[in-house]
C-alpha positions in Angstrom: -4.8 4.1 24.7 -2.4 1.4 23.2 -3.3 1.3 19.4 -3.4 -1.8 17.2 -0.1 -1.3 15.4 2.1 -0.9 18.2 1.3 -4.6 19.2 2.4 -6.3 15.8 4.7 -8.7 16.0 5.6 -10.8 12.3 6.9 -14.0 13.9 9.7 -15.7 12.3 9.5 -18.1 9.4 9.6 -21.7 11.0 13.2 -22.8 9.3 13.1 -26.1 10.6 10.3 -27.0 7.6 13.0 -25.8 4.8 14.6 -28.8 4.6 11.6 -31.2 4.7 9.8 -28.8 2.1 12.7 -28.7 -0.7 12.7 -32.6 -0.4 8.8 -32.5 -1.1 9.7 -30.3 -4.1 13.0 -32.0 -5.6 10.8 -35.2 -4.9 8.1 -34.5 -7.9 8.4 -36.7 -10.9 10.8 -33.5 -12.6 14.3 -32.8 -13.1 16.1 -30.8 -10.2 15.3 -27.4 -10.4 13.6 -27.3 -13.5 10.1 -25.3 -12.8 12.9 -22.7 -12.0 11.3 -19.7 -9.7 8.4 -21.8 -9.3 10.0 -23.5 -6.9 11.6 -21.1 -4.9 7.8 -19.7 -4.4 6.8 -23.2 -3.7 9.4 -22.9 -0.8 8.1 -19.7 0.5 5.0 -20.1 0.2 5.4 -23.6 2.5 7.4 -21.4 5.3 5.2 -18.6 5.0 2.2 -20.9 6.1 4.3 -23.0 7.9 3.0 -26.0 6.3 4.3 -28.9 4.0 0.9 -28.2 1.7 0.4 -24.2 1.4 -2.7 -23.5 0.1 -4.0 -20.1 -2.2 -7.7 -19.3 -0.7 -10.0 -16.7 -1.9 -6.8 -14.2 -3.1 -7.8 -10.7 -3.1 -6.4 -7.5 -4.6 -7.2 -4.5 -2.0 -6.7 -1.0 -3.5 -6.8 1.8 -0.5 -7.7 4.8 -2.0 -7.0 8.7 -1.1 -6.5 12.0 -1.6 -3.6 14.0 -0.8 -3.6 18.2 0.1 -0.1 18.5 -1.9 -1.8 18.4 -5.2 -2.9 22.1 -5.2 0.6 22.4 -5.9 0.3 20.8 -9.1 2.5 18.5 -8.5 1.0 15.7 -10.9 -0.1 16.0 -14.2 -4.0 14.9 -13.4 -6.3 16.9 -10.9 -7.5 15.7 -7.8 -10.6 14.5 -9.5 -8.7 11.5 -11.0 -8.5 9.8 -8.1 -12.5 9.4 -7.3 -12.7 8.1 -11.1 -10.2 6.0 -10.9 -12.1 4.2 -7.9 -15.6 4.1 -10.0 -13.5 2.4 -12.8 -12.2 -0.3 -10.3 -15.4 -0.4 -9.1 -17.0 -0.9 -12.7 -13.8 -3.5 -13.5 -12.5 -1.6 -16.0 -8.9 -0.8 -15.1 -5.9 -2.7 -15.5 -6.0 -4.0 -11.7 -9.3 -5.8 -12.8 -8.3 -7.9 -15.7 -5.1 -8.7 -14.3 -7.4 -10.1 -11.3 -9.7 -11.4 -13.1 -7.2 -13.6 -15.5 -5.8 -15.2 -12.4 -9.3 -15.4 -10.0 -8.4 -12.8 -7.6 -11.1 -10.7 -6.2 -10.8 -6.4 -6.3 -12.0 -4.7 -3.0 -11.3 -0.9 -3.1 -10.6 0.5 0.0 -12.0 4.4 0.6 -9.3 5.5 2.8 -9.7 9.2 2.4 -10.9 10.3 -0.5 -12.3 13.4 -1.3 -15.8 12.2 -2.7 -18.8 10.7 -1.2 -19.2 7.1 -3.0 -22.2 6.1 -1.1 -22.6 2.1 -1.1 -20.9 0.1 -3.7 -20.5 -3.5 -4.1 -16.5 -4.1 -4.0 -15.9 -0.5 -2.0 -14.9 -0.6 1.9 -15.9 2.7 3.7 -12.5 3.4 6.2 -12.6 7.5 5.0 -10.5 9.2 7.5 -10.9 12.3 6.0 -11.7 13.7 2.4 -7.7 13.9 1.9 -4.8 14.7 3.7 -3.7 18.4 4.3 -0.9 20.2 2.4 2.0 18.6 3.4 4.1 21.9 1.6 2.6 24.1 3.8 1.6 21.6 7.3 1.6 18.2 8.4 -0.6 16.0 5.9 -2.9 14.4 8.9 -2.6 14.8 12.7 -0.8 12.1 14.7 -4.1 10.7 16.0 -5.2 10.2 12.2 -2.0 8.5 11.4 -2.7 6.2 14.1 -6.0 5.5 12.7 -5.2 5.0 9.8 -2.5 1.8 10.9 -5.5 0.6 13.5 -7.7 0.4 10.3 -5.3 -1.5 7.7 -5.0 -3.8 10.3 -8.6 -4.9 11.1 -9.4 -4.9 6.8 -6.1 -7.6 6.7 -7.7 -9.3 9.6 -11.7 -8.7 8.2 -10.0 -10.8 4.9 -8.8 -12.9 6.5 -11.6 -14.0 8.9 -13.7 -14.1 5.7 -11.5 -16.9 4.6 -8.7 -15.4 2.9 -5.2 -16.1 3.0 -3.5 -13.9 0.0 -4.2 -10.7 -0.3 -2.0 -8.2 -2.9 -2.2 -4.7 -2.2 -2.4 -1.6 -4.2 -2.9 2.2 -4.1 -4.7 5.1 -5.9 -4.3 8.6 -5.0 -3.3 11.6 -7.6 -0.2 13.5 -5.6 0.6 10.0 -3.8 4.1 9.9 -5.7 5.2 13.2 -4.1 3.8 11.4 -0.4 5.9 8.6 -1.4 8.9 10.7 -2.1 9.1 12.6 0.7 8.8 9.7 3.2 11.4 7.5 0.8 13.7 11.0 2.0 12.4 10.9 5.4 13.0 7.7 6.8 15.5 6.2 4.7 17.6 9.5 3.8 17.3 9.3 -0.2 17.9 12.4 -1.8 14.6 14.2 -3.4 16.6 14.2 -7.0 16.8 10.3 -6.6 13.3 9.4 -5.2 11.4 12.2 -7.3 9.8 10.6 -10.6 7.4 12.0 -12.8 4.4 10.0 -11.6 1.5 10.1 -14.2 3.6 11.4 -16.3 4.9 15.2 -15.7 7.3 16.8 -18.5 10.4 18.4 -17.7 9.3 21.4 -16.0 6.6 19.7 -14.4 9.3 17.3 -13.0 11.0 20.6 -11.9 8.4 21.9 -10.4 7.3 19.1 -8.3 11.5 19.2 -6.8 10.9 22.5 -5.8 7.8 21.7 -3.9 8.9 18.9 -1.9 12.0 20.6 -0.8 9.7 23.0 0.2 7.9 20.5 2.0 10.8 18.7 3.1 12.4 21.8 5.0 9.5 22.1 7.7 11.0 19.3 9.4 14.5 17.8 10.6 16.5 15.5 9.1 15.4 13.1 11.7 11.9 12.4 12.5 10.5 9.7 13.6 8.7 6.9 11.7 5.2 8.2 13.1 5.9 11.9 12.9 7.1 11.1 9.1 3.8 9.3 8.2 1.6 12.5 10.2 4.1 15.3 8.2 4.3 13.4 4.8 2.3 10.4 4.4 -1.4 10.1 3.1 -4.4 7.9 4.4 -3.5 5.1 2.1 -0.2 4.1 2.3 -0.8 4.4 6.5 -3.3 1.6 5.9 -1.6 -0.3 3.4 1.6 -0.3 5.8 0.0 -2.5 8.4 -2.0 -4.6 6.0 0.6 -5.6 4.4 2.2 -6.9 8.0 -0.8 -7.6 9.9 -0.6 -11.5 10.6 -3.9 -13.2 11.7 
């Protein structure tokens, strides 16, 4: 079976409005250039619609939200726990994500890609659980290749769900104690970055803990070749929600 994500396709910005669109700009009663980067979203904005009047409807933050196998390895400096707190706070509109939203009108969906917790029904929380977390990834591959695939086919149809609801910005964000370590080891993956360069201390490890969480993903790292495939990368080393919030993030209507 053909899955979603293999039929994207972003199409091309339509150039032939870029010069109509920084007339309509440099045209407002306002010295050239002077609402500086304003502008240059103002332009972007246009091409990204492909309009001469872009428009900002019903902008939404989405959070995707999961748990990954690697943290027995204590590879962060917060348990697994964290993350299914973390989701009640954006739930409950206390975190940082929320007033941030809030101050510029944005709504906050949270997106339960894989969590390990049953939530039940929240207002604000999107059920999409794949499973409660990925797998070690220092020991085995994080997910299987069909869940990978899942995963993609399901941050496309919540981009496309917003969307149909009459949305046309969405901003999207991630929660998931470990997910730094995911992050690493696909930043080494698929774009050959050294672990010592795309290794940080995520929540906030100390020295040794930094130390100890290089150790571990060259651990993890040395199960597979040097070169792997996008989709093998993502089944090996990814989680739930960064697989979602990669097609999202690219998923035009």
């Amino acid at each position: 079976m053909t899955t979603m994500y293999r039929k994207l396709a972003i199409p091309p910005l339509p150039r032939h409005l870029e010069a109509e669109l920084r007339r309509k700009i440099d045209g407002k009663t306002k010295p050239l250039g002077a609402l500086g980067r304003l502008e240059t979203l103002a332009l972007q904005l246009g091409l990204v619609q492909g309009t001469l009047t872009p428009q900002l409807r019903e902008p939404r933050v989405i959070v995707f939200a999961g748990d990954h196998g690697i943290a027995a390895e204590g590879v962060s400096a917060y348990p697994q726990d964290v993350t299914w707190q973390m989701v009640m706070n954006f739930l409950g509109g206390g975190a940082a994500v929320n007033v941030l939203a809030r101050d510029v009108g944005m709504d906050v969906v949270v997106v339960d890609a894989g969590v390990n917790h049953d939530f039940g029904a929240h207002a604000g929380l999107l059920h999409a659980k794949i499973a409660n977390g990925t797998r070690n990834s220092a020991l085995e591959a994080a997910m299987t290749t069909v869940q990978a695939e899942d995963a993609l086919d399901r941050g496309i149809r919540i981009a496309r769900e917003a969307h149909a609801g009459g949305c046309n910005v969405l901003a999207l964000g991630e929660m998931g104690i470990a997910n730094t370590s995911a992050a690493a080891l696909l930043l080494h993956k698929l774009a050959g970055v050294g672990l010592e360069i795309a290794t940080g201390r995520g929540t906030g490890l100390d020295d040794d803990g930094l130390a100890r969480k290089l150790v571990v993903l060259a651990r993890a790292a040395a199960r597979t070749g040097r070169n792997i495939a996008p989709l093998v990368a993502l089944a090996e080393y990814g989680g739930f929600e960064i697989a979602m919030m990669a097609t999202a993030q690219c998923s035009p209507p």
